[in-house]
Backbone of each chain as ProteinMPNN parsed JSONL, in Angstrom:
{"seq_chain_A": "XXXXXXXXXXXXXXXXXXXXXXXXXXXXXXXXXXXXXXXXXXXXXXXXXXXXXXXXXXXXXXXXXXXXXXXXXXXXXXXXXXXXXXXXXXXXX", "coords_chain_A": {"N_chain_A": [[96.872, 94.288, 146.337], [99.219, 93.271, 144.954], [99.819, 96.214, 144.511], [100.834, 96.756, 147.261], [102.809, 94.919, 147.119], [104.75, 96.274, 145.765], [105.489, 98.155, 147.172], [106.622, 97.234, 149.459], [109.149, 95.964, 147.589], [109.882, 98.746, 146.52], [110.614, 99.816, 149.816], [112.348, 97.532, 150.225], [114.322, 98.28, 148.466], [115.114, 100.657, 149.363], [116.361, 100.393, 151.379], [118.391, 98.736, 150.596], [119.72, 100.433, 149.39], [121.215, 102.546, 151.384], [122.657, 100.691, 151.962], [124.505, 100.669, 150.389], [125.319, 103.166, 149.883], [126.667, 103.805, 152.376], [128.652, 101.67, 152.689], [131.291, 100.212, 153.998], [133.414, 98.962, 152.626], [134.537, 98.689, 149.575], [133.451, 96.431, 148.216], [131.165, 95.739, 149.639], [129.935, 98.001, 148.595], [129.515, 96.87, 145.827], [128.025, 94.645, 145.899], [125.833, 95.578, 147.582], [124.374, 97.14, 145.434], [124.535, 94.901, 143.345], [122.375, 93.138, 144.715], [120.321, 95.081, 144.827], [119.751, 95.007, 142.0], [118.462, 93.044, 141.3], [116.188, 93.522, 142.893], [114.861, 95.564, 141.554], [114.454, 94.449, 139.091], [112.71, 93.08, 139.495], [110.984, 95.092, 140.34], [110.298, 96.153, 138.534], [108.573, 94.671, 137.251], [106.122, 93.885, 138.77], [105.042, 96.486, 138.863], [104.705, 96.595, 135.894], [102.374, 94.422, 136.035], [100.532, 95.911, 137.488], [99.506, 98.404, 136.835], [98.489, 97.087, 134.31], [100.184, 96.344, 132.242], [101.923, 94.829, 131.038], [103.964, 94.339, 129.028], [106.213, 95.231, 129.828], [107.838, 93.818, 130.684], [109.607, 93.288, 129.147], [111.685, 95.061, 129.386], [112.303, 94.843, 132.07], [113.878, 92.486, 131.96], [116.261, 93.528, 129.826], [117.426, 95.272, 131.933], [118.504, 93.072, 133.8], [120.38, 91.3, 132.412], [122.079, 94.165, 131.793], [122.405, 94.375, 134.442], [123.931, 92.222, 135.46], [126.33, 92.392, 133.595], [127.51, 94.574, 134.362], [128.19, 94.307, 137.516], [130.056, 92.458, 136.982], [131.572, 93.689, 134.849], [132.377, 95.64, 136.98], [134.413, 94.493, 139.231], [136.211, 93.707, 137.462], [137.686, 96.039, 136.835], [138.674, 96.876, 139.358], [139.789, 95.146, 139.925], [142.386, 94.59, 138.508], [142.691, 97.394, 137.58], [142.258, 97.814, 135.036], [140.564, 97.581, 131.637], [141.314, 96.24, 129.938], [143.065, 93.511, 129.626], [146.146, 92.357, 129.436], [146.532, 89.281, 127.411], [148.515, 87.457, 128.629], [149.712, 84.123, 130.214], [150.332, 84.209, 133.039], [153.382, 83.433, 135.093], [154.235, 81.988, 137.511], [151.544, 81.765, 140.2]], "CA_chain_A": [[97.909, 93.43, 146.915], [100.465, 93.818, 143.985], [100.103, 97.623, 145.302], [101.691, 96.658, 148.865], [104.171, 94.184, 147.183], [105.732, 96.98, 145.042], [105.612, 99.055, 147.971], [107.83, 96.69, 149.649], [109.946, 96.612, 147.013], [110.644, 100.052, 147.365], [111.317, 99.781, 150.798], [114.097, 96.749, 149.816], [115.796, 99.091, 147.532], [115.775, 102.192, 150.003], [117.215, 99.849, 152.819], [119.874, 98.446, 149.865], [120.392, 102.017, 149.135], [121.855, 103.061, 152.81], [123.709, 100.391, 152.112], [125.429, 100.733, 149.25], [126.188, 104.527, 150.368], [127.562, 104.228, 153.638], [129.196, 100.465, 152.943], [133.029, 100.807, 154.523], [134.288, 98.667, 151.548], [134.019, 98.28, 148.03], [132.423, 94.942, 147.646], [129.929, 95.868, 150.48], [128.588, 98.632, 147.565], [128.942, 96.417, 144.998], [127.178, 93.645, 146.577], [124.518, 96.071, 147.59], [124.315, 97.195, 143.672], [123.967, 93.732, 142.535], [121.121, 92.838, 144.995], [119.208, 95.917, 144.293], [119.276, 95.315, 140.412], [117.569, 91.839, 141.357], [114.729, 93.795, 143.353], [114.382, 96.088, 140.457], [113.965, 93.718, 138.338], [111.124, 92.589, 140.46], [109.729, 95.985, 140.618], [109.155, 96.642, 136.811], [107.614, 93.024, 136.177], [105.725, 94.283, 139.691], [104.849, 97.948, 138.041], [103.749, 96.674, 134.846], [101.359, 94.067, 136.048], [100.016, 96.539, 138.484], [99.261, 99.377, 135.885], [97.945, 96.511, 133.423], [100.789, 96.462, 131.183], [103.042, 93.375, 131.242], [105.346, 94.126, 128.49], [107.532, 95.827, 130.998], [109.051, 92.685, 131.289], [110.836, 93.294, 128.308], [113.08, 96.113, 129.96], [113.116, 93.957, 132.955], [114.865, 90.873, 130.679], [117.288, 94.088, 129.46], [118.069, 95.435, 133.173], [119.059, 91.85, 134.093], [121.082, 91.443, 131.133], [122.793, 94.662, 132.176], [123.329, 93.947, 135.635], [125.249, 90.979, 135.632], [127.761, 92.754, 133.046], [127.753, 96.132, 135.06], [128.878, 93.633, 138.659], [131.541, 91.184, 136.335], [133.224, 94.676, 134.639], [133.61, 96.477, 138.048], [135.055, 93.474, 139.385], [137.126, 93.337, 136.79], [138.29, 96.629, 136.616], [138.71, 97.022, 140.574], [141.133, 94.122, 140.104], [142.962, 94.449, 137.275], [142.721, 98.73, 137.378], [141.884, 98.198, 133.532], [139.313, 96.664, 131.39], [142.169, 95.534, 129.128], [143.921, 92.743, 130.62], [146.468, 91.663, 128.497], [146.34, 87.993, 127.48], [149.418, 86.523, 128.884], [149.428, 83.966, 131.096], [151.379, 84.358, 134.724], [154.384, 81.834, 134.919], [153.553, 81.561, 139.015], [149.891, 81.566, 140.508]], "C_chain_A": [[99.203, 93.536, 146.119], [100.957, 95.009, 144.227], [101.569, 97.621, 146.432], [103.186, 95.651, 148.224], [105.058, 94.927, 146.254], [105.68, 97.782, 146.013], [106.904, 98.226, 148.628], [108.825, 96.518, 149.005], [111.171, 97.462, 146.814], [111.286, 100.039, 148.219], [112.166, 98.998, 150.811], [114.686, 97.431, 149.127], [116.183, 100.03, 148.381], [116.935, 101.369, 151.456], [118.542, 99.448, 151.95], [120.997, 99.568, 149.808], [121.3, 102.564, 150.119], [122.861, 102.313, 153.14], [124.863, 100.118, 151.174], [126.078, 102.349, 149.413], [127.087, 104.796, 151.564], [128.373, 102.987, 153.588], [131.042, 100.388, 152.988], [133.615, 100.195, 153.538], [134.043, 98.527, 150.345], [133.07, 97.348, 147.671], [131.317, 95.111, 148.899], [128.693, 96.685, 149.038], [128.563, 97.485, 146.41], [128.211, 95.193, 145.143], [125.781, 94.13, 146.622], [123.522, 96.263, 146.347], [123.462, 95.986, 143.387], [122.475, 93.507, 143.376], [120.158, 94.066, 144.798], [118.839, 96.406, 142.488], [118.037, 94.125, 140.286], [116.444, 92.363, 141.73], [114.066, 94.788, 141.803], [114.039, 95.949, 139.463], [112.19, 93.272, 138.788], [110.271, 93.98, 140.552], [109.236, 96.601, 139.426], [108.527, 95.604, 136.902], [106.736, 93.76, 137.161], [104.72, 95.433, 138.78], [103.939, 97.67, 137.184], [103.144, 95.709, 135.547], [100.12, 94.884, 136.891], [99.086, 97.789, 137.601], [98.834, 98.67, 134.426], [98.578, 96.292, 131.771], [102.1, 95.771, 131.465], [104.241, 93.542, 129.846], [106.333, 94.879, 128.886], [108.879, 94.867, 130.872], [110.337, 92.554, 130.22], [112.487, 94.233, 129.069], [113.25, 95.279, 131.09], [114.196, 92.965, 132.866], [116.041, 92.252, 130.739], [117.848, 94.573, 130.48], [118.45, 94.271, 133.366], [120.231, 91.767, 133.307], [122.741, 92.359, 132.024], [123.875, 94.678, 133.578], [124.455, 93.069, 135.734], [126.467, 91.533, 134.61], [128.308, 94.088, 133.597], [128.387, 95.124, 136.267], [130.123, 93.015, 138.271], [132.749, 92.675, 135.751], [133.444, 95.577, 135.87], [134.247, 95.874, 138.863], [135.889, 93.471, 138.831], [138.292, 94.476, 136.737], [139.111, 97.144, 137.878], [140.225, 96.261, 140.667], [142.565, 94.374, 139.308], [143.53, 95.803, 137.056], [142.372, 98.498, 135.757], [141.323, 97.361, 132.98], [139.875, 95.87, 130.277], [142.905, 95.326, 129.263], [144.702, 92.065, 129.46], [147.012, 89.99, 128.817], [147.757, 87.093, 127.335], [149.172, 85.453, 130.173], [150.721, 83.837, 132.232], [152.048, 83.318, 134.857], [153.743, 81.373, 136.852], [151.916, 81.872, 139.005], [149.352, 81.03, 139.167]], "O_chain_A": [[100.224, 93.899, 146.703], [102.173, 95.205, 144.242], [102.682, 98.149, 146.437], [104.305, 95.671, 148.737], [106.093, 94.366, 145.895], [106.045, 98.792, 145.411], [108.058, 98.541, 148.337], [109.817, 96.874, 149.641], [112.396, 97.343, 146.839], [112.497, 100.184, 148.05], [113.143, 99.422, 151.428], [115.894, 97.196, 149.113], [117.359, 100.392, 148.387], [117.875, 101.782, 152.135], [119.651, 99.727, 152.404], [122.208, 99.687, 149.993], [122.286, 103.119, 149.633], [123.726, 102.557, 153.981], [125.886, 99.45, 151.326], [127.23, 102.613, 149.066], [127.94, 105.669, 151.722], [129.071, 102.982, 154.601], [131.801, 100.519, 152.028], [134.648, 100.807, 153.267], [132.911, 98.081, 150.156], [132.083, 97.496, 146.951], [130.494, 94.196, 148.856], [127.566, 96.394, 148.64], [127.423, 97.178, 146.061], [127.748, 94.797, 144.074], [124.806, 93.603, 146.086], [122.386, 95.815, 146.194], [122.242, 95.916, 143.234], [121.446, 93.693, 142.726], [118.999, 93.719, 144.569], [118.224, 97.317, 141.933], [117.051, 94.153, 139.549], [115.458, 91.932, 141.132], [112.996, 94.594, 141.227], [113.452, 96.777, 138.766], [111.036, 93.26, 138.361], [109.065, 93.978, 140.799], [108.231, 97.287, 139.237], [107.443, 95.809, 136.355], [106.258, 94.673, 136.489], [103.751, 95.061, 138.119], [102.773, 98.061, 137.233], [103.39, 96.297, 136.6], [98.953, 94.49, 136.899], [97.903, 97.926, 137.912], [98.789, 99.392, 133.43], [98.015, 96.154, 130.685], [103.094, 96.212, 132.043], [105.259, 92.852, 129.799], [107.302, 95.125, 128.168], [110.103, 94.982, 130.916], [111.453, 92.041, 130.309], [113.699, 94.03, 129.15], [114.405, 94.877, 131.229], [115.156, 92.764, 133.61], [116.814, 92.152, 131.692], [119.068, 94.494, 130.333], [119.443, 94.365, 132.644], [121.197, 92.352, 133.796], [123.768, 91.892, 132.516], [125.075, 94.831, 133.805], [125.629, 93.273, 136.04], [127.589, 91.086, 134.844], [129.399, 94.565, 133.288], [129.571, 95.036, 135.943], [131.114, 92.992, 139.0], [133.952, 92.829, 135.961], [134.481, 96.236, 135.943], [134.918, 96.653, 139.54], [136.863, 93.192, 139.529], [139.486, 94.194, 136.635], [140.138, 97.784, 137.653], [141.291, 96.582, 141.192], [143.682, 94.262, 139.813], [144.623, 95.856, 136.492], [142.189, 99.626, 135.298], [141.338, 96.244, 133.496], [139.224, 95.002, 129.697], [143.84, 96.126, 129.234], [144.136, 91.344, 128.638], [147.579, 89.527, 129.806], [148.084, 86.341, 126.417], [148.49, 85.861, 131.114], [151.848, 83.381, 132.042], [151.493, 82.223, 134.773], [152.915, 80.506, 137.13], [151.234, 82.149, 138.018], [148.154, 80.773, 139.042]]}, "seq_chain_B": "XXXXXXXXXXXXXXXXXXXXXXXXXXXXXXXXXXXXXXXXXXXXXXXXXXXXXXXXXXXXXXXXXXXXXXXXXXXXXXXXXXXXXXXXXXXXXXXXXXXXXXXXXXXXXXXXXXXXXXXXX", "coords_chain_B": {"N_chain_B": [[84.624, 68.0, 138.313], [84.671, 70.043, 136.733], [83.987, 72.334, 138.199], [85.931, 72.149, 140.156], [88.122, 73.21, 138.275], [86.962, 75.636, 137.837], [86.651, 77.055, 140.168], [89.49, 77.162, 140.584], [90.519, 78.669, 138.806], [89.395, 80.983, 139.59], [90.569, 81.562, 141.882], [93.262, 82.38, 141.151], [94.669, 84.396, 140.401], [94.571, 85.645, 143.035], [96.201, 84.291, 144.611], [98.872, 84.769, 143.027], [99.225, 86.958, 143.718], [99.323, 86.937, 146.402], [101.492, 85.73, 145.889], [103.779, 87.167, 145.191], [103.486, 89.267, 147.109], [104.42, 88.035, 149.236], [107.286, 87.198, 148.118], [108.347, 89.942, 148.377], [108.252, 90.548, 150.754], [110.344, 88.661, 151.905], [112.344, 90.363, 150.404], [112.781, 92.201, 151.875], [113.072, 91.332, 154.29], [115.957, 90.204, 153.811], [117.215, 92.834, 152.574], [117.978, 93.586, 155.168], [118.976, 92.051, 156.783], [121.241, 92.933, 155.196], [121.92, 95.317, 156.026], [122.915, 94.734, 158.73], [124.533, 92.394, 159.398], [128.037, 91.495, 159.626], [130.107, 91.509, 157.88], [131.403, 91.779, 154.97], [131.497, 89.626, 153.803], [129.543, 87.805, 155.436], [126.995, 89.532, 154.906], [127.185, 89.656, 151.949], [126.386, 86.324, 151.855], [123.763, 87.091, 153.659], [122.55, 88.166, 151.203], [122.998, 87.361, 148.059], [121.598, 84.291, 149.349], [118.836, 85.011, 150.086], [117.872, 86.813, 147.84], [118.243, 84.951, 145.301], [115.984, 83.368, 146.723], [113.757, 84.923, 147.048], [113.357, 85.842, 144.653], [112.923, 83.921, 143.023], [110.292, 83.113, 144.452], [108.598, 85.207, 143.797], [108.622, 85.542, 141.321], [107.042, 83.103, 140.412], [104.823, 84.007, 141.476], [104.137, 86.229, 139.628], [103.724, 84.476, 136.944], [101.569, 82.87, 137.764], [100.03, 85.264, 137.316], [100.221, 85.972, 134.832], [98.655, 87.048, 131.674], [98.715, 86.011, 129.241], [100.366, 83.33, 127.092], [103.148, 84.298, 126.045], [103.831, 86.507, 127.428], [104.28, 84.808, 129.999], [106.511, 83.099, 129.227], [108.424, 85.129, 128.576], [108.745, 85.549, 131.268], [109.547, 83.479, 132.53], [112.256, 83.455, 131.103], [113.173, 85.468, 132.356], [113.281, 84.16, 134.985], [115.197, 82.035, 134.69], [117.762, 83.417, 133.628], [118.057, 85.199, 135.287], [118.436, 83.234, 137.675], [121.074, 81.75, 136.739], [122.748, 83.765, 136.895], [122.737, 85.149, 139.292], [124.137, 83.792, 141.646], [126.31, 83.283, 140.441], [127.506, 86.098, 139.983], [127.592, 86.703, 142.708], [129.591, 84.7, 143.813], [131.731, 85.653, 141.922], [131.978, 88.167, 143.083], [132.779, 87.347, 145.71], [135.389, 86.103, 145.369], [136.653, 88.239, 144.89], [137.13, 89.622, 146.574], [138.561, 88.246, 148.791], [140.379, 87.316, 147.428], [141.455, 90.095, 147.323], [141.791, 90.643, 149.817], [140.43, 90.81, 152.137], [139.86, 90.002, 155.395], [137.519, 87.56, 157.08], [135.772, 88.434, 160.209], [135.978, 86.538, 162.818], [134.764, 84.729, 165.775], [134.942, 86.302, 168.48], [135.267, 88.774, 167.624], [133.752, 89.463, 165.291], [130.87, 90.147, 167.335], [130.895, 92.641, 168.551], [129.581, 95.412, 168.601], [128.961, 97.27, 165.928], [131.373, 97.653, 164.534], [132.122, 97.28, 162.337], [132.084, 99.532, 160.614], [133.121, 101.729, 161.627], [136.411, 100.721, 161.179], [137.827, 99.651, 158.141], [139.178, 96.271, 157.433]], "CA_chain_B": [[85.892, 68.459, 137.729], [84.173, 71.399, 135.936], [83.911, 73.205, 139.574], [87.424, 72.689, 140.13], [88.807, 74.033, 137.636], [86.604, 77.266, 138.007], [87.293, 77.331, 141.821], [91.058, 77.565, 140.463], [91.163, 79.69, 137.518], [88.769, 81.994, 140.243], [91.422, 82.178, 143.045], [94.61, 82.033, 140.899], [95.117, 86.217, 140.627], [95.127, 85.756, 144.455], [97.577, 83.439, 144.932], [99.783, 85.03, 142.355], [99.014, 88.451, 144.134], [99.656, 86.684, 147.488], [103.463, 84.805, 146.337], [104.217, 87.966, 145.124], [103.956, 89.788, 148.466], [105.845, 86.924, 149.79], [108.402, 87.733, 147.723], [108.905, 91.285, 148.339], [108.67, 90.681, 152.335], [111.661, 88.462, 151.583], [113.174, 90.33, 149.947], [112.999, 93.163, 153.134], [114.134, 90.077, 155.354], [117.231, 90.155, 152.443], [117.804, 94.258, 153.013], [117.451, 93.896, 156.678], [120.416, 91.515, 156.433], [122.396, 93.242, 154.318], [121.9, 96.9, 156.884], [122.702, 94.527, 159.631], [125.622, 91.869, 159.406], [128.978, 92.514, 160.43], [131.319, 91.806, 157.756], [131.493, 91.67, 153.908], [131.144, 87.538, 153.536], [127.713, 87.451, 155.971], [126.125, 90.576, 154.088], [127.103, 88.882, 150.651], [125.744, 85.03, 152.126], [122.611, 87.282, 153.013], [122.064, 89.129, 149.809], [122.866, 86.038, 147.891], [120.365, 83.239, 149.291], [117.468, 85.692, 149.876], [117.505, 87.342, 146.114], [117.425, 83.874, 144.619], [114.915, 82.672, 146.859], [112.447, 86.112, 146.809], [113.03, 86.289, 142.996], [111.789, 82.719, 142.439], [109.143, 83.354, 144.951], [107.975, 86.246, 143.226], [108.484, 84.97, 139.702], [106.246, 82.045, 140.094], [103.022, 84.913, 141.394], [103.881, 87.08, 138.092], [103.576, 83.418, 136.286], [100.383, 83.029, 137.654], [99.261, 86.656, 137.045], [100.36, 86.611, 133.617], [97.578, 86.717, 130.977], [98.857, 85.38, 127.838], [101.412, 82.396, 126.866], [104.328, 85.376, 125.872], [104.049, 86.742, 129.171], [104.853, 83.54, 131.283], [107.608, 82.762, 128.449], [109.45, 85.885, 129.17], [109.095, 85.473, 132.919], [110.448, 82.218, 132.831], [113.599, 83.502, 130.339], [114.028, 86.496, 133.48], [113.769, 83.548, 136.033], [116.637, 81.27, 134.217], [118.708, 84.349, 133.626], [118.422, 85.513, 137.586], [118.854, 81.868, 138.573], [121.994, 81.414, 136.402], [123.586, 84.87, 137.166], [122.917, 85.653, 141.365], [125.188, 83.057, 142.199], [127.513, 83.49, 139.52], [128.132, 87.382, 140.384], [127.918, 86.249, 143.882], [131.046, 84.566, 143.677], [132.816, 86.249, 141.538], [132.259, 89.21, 144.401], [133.725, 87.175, 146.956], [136.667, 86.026, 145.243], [137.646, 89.568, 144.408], [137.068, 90.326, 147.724], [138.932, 87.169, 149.453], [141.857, 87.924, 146.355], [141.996, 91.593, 147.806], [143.186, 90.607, 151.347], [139.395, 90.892, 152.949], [139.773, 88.996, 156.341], [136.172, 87.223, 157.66], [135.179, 88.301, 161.29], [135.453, 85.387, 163.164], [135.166, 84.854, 167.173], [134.538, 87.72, 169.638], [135.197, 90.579, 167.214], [132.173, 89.676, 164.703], [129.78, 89.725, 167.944], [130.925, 93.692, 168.706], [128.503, 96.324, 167.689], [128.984, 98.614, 164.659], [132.452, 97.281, 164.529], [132.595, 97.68, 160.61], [131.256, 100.689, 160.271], [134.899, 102.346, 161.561], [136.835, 100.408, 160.384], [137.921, 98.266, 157.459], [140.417, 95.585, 157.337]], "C_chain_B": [[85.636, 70.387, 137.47], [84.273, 72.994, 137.234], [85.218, 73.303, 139.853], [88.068, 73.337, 139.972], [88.954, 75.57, 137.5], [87.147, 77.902, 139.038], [88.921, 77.94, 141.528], [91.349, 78.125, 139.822], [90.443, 81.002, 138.396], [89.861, 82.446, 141.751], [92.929, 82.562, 142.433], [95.18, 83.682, 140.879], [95.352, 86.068, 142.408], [95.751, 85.196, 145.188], [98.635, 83.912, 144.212], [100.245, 86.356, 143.163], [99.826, 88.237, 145.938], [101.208, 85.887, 147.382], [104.117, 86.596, 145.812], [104.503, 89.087, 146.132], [104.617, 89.055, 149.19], [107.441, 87.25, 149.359], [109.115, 89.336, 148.449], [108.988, 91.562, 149.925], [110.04, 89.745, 152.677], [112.753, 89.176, 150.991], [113.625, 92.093, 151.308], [114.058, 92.4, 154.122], [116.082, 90.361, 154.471], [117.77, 91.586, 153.023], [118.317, 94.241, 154.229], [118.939, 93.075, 157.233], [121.849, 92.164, 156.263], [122.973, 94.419, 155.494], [122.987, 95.691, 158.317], [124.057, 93.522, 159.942], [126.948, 92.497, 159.435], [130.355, 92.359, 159.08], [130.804, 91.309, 156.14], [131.217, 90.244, 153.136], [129.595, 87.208, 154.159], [126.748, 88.099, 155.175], [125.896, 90.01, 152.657], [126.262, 87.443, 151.025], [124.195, 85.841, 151.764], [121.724, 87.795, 151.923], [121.566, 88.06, 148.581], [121.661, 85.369, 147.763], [119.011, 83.944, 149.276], [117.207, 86.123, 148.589], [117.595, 86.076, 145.293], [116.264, 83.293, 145.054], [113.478, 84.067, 146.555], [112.257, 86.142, 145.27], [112.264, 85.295, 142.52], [110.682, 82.402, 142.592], [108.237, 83.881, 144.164], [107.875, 86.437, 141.601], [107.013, 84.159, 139.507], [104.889, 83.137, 140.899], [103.359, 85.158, 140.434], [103.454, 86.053, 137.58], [102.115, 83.394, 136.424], [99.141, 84.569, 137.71], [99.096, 86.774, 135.754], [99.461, 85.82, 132.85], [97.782, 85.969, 129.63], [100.356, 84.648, 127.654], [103.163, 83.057, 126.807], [104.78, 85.564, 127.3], [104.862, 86.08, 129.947], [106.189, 82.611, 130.68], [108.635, 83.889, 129.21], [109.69, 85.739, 130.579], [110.017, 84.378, 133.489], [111.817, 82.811, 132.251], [114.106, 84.517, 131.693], [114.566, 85.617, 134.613], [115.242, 82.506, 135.839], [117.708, 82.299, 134.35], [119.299, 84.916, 135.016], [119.188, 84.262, 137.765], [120.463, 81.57, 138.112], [123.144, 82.51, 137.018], [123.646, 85.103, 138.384], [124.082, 85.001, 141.724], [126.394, 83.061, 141.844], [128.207, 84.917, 140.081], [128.356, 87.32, 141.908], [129.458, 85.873, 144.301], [132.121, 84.622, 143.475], [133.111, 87.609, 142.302], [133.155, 88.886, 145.253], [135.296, 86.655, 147.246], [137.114, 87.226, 144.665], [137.999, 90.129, 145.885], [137.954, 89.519, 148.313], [140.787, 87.638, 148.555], [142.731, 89.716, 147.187], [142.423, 91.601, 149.001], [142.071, 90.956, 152.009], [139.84, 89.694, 154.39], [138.265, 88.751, 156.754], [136.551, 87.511, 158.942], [134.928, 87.167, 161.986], [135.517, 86.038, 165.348], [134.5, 86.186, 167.725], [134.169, 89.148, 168.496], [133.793, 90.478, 166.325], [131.119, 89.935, 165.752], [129.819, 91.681, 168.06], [130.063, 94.846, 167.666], [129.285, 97.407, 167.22], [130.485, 99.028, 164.792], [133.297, 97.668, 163.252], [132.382, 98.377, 160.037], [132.487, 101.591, 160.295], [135.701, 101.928, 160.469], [136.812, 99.317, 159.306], [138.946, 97.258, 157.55], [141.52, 95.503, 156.093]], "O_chain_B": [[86.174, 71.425, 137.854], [84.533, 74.185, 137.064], [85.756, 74.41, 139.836], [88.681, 74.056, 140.761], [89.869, 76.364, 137.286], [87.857, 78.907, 139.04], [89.427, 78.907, 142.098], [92.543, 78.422, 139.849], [90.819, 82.11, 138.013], [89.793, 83.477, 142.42], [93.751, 83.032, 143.219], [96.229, 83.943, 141.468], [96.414, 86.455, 142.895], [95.917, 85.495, 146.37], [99.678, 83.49, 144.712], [101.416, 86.73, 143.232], [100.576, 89.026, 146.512], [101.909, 85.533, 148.329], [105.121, 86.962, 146.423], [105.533, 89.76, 146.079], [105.519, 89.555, 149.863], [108.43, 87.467, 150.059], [110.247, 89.539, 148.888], [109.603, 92.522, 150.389], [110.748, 90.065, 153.632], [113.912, 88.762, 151.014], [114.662, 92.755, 151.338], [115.193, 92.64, 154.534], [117.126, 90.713, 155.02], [118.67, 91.567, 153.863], [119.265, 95.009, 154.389], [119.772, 93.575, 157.989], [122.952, 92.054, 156.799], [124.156, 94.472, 155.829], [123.946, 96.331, 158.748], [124.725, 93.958, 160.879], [127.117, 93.71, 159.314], [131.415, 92.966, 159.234], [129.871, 90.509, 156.071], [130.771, 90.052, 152.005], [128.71, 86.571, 153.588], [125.771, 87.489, 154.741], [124.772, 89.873, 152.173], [125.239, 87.404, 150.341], [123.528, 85.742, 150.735], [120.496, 87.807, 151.84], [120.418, 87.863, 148.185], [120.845, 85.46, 146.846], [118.118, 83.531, 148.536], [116.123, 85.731, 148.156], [116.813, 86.164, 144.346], [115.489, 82.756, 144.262], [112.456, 83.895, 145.891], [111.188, 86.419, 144.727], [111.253, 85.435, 141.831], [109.953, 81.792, 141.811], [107.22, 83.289, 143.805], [107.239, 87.239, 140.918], [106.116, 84.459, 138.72], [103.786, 82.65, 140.648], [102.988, 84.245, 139.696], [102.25, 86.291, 137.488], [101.389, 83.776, 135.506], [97.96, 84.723, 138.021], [98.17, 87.434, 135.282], [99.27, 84.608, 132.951], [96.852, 85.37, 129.09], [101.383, 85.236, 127.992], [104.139, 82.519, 127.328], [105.646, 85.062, 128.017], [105.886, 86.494, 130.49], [106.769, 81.724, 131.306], [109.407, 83.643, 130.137], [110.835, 85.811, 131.025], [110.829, 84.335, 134.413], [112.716, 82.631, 133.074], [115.27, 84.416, 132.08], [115.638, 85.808, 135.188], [116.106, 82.317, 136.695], [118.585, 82.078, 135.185], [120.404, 85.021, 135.548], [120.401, 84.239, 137.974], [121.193, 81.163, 139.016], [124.212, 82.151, 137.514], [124.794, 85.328, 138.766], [125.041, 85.665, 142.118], [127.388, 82.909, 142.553], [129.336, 84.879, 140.572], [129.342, 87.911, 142.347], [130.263, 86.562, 144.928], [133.134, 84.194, 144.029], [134.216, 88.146, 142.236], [134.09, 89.589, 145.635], [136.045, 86.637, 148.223], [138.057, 87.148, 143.878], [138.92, 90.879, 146.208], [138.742, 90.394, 148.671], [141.852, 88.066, 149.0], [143.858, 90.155, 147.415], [143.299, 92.376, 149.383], [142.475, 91.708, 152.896], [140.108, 88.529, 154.097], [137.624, 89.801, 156.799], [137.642, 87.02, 159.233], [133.803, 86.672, 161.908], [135.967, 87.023, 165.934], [133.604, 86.861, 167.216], [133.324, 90.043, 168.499], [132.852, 91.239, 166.552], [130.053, 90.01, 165.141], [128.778, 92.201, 167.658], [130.0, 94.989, 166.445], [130.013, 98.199, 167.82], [130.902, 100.159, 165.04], [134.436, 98.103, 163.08], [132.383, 98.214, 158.817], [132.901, 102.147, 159.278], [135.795, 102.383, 159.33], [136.091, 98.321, 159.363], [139.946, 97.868, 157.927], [142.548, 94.838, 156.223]]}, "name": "protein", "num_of_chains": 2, "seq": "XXXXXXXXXXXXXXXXXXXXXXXXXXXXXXXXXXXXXXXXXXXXXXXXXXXXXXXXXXXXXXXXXXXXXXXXXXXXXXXXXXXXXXXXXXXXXXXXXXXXXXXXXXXXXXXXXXXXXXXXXXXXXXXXXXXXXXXXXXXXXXXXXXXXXXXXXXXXXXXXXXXXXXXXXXXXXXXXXXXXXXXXXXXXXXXXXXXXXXXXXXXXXXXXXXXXXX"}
């Protein structure tokens, strides 16, 4: 049963996948991105209990980690064009 | 009592085994979404609420799969960390996107098939 629910899985990342490659705008892929770091998270913890080896979850903890700062700097840099925004602040907005 | 407890420490792999396929058919429902909505704000909504709810789903089987106290520690530190961050990167998606001059699909034109696939706004 853990079998079939990392199989599904899979099949949520390959359907993310089609849409993070063909997605007409930017934040469609990076949207897609972010939700397929969440399944992948789910498919090591998945993996290792399946193959009887649960400290997977450590790299799962460190993919998480990564994700959320891989979605916030291309956000940032998308916006901004550079990852070093200098710290003035804007007399309007 | 004593029967109870056995009864429940004897089904609990298959309830953990069974939220965990829950999860991961949510989280298809979630893809299926994403392939399928028409405009950059619905696709994000469904990506969003389904990956917090499939992850928590599918947290709490690993929880009861996992064999030793460590285990169900770390699972919990992945489920705080998800729970705090989905929503967070969530939003900060849609105000980059909303900032960048994205218009939402409203009315007639969201109903038109494979509308956003041409073009973008």
């Amino acid at each position: 049963m853990i079998g079939a629910a990392s199989l599904g899985l899979i099949v949520a990342v390959l359907l993310l996948l089609i849409r993070a490659l063909r997605g007409p705008t930017l934040y469609d892929r990076v949207a897609a991105v972010n939700a397929l770091g969440t399944k992948i998270v789910l498919l090591i913890g998945a993996i290792g209990f399946l193959l009887g080896r649960p400290e997977w979850l450590d790299i799962a903890l460190l993919y998480a980690l990564i994700n959320f700062v891989t979605t916030i700097a291309i956000l940032k840099f998308f916006r901004y064009r550079s990852f070093q925004v200098p710290m003035v602040r804007r007399e309007e907005s | 009592m004593a029967d109870v407890l056995n009864v429940a420490f004897a089904i609990k792999p298959w309830v953990g085994s069974f939220l965990l396929l829950v999860g991961a058919i949510m989280g298809i429902i979630g893809a299926i979404g994403m392939l399928r909505f028409p405009d950059v704000y619905t696709r994000v909504h469904a990506a969003s609420v389904i990956d917090t709810g499939a992850m928590t789903v599918a947290i709490v089987g690993m929880l009861l799969l996992a064999p030793t106290w460590t285990i169900a520690i770390k699972l919990a530190a992945i489920w705080l960390f998800l729970f705090i961050t989905g929503p967070t990167s969530s939003h900060a998606l849609i105000n980059a996107a909303y900032k960048a001059g994205l218009q939402p699909l409203i009315g007639v034109e969201a109903r038109k098939p494979r509308q956003s696939d041409e073009g973008t706004s």
